[in-house]
C-alpha positions in Angstrom: 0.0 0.0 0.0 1.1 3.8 -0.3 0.3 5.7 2.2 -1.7 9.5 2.1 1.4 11.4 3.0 4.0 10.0 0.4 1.0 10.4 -2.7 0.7 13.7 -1.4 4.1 14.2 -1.6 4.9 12.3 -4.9 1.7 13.9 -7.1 3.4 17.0 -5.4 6.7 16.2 -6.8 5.5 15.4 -10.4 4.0 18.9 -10.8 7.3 20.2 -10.0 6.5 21.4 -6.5 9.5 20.5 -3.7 9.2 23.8 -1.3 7.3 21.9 1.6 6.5 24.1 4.6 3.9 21.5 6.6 1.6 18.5 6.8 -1.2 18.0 8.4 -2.0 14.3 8.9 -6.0 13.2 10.5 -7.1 9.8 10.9 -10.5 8.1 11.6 -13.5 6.4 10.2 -16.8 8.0 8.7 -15.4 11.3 8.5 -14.9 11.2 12.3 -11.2 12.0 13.4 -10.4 9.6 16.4 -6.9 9.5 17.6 -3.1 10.7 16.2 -2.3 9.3 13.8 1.5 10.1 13.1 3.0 9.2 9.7 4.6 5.5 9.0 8.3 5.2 9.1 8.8 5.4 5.5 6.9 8.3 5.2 8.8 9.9 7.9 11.7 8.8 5.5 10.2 10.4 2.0 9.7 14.2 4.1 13.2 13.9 5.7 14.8 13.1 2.1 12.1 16.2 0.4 11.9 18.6 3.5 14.2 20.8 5.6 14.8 19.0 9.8 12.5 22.1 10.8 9.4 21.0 8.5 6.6 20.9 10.4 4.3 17.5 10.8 0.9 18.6 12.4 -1.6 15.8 13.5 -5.0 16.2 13.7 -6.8 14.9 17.2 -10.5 15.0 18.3 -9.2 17.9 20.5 -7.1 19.9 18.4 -3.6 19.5 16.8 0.0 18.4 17.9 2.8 20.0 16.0 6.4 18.6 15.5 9.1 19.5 13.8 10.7 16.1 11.1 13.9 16.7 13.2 11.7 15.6 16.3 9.4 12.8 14.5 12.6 11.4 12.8 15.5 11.9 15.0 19.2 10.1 13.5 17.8 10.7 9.6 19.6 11.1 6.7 18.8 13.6 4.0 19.0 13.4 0.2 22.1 15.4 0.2 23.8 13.2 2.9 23.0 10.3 0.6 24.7 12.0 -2.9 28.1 12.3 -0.8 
């Protein structure tokens, strides 16, 4: 399966968009949001090698929103620059 955040990211890519600022990320069932629901490890992954550390992950709860910076959600990364070294 793909995941919201990386087709998001990749139908993003394709139009030639790759200044990310944010995501906002909700979760639940019959348009009713019921927990966090913080991206999977591979999106973490696709942001960190698209996205600055200080991109900002927000996700959606029934109360509100948490915020994060990547640098906090995916701590020990490795960019796309790191990996062209």
């Amino acid at each position: 399966t793909v995941c919201a955040e990386r087709t998001a990211f990749f139908k993003a890519i394709s139009e030639g968009n790759r200044d990310f600022a944010a995501i906002a990320i909700c979760g639940g069932k019959d348009g009713v949001i019921t927990g966090r629901f913080p991206p999977c490890g591979v999106c973490r992954q696709v942001m960190r090698e698209f996205c600055r550390d200080d991109f900002r992950v927000y996700m959606v709860t029934p109360d509100g929103y948490d915020g994060v910076t990547l640098a906090e959600l995916l701590p020990y990364s490795f960019s796309a620059e790191e990996c062209m070294q």
